[in-house]
C-alpha positions in Angstrom: 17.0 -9.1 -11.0 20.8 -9.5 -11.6 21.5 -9.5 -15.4 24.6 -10.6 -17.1 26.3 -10.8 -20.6 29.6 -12.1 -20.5 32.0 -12.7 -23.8 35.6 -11.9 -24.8 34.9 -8.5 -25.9 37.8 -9.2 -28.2 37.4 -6.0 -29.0 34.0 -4.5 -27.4 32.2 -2.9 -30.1 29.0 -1.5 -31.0 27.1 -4.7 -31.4 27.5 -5.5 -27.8 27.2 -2.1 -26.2 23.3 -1.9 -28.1 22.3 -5.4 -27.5 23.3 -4.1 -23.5 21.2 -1.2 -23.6 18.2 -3.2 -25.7 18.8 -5.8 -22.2 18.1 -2.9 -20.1 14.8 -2.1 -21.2 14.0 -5.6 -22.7 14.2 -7.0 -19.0 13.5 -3.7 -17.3 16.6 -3.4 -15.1 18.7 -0.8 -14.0 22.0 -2.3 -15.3 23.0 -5.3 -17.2 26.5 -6.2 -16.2 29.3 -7.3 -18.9 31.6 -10.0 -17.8 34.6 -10.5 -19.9 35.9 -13.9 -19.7 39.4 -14.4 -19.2 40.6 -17.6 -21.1 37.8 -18.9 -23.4 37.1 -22.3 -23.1 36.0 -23.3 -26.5 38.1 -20.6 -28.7 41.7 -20.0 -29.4 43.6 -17.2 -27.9 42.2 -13.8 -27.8 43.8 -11.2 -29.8 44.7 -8.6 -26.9 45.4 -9.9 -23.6 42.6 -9.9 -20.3 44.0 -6.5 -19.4 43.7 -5.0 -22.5 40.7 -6.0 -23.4 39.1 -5.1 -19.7 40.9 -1.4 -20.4 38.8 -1.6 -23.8 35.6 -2.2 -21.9 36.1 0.1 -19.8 36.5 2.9 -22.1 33.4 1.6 -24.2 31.1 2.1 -21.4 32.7 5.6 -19.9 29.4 7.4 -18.9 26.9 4.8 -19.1 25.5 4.1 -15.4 23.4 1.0 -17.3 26.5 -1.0 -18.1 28.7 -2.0 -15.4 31.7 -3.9 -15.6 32.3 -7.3 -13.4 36.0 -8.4 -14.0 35.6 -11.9 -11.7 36.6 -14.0 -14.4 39.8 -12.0 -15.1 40.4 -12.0 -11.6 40.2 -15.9 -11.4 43.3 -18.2 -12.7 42.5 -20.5 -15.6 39.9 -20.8 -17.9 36.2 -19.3 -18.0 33.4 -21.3 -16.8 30.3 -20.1 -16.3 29.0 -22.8 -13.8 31.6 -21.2 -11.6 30.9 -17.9 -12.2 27.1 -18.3 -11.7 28.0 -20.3 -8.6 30.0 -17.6 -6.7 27.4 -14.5 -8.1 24.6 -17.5 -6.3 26.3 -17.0 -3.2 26.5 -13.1 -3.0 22.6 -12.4 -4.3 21.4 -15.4 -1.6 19.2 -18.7 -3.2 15.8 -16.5 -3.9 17.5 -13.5 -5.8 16.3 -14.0 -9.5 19.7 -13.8 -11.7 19.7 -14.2 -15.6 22.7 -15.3 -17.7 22.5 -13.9 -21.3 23.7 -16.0 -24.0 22.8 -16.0 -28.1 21.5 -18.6 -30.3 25.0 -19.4 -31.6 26.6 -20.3 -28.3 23.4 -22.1 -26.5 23.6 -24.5 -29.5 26.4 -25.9 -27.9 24.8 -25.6 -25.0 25.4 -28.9 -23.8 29.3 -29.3 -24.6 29.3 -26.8 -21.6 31.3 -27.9 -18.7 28.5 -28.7 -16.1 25.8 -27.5 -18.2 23.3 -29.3 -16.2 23.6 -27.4 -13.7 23.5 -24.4 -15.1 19.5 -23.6 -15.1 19.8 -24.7 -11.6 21.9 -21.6 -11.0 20.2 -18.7 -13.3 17.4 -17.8 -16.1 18.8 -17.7 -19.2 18.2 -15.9 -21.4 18.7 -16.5 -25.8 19.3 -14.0 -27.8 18.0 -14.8 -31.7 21.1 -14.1 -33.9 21.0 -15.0 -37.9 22.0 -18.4 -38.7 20.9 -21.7 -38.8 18.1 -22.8 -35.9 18.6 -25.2 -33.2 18.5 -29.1 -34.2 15.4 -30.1 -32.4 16.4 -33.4 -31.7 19.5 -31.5 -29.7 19.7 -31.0 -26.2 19.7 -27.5 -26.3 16.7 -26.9 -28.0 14.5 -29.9 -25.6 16.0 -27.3 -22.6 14.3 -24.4 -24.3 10.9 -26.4 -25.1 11.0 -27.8 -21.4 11.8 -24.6 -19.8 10.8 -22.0 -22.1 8.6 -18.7 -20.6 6.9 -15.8 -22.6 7.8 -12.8 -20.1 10.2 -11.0 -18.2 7.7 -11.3 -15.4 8.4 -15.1 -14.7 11.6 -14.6 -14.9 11.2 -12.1 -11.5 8.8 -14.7 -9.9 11.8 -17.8 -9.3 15.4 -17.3 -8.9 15.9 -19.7 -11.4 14.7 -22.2 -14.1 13.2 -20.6 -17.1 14.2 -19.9 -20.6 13.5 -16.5 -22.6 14.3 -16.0 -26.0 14.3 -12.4 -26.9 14.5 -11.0 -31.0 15.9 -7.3 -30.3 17.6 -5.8 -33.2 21.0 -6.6 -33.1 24.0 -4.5 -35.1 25.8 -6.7 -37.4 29.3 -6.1 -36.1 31.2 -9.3 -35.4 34.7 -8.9 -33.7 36.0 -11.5 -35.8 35.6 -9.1 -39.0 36.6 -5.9 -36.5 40.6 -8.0 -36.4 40.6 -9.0 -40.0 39.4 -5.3 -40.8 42.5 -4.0 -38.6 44.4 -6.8 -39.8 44.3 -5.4 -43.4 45.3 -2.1 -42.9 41.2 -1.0 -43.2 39.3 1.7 -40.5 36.9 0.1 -37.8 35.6 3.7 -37.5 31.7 3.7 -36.3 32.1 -0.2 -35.6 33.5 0.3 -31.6 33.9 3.5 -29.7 35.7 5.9 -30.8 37.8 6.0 -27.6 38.2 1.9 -28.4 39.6 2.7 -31.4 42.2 5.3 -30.4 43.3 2.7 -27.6 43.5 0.0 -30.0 45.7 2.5 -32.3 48.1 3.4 -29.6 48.8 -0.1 -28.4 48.6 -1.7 -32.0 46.5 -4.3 -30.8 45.4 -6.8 -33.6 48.1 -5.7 -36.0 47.0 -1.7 -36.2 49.5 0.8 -36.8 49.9 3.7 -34.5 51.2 5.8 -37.2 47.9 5.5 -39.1 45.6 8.4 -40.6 42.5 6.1 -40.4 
């Protein structure tokens, strides 16, 4: 089973590199593999640019043989969309090779302003991650998928390459990287929030407003 979490990373930090590992056993693979988008689709710009933030990643998961890193997106001009990306992973794994797109609650409620959504279950399991915050509307699209397609193991997921729904409630960090730029923003220490080596990158290059010179 093929397993992947994609996001801007914008910066990686804690929150994602424990909801990774919690994949890992949750869905009993060897690797869960963290996809970095390289212009979101329904966000503004990102604070560091694709190569930064890849560099980031890369430092995050330094000695972790469970995360890997697939830079497709970054590789491929213009915006992120994951019909493509789940498209082009189809044709490498072959039609009956079970693959599983990891999304949270917060994103699959706008599940459906996704460009080619529908075919999107056609291509992968997904996989919703239960984050605080209101719950689906269940006259919404979104949530009709999940009652239509829903499962209750990882073991259907492994019988069909495709199809099914699993919500999973692992405990999550709450670390956004929202508040990890407004915290650098402000002159304040994102110490114990992202790597350390994250945070010594971040320092050196000043990314989201830090300063170099800093004692934090």
């Amino acid at each position: 089973m093929h397993v992947i979490y994609g996001g801007t990373f914008d910066p990686v930090h804690h929150g994602h590199l424990r909801l990774a590992i919690e994949l890992c056993d949750r869905l009993e693979v060897d690797h869960v593999s963290l996809v970095p988008c390289h212009i979101p689709p329904h966000r503004g710009d990102t604070g560091a640019s694709a190569s930064q933030r890849l560099q980031l990643l890369e430092l995050a998961v330094r000695g972790e043989p469970r995360l890997h890193i697939d830079d497709r997106e970054l590789r491929r001009a213009g915006a992120s969309y994951t019909a493509d990306t789940l498209r082009q992973l189809r044709q490498e794994l072959g039609p009956d090779h079970p693959l599983v797109m990891v999304v949270g609650t917060d994103a699959f409620a706008g599940f459906d302003r996704w460009r080619e959504w529908e075919s999107i279950p056609e291509l992968a399991h997904i996989v919703v991650v239960r984050r605080p915050g209101p719950a689906l509307n269940p006259e919404g699209i979104p949530a009709r998928l999940l009652t239509k397609r829903r499962v209750e193991d990882v073991a259907s997921l492994r019988n069909g390459a495709a199809g099914c729904v699993l919500e999973l409630d692992p405990p999550l960090l709450d670390i956004s990287a929202t508040g990890i730029r407004e915290r650098i923003a402000a002159g304040r220490s994102p110490r114990y929030l992202v790597p350390d080596s994250v945070w010594e990158q971040i320092r050196q290059q000043g990314l989201y407003g830090a300063c170099p010179e800093g004692n934090f």
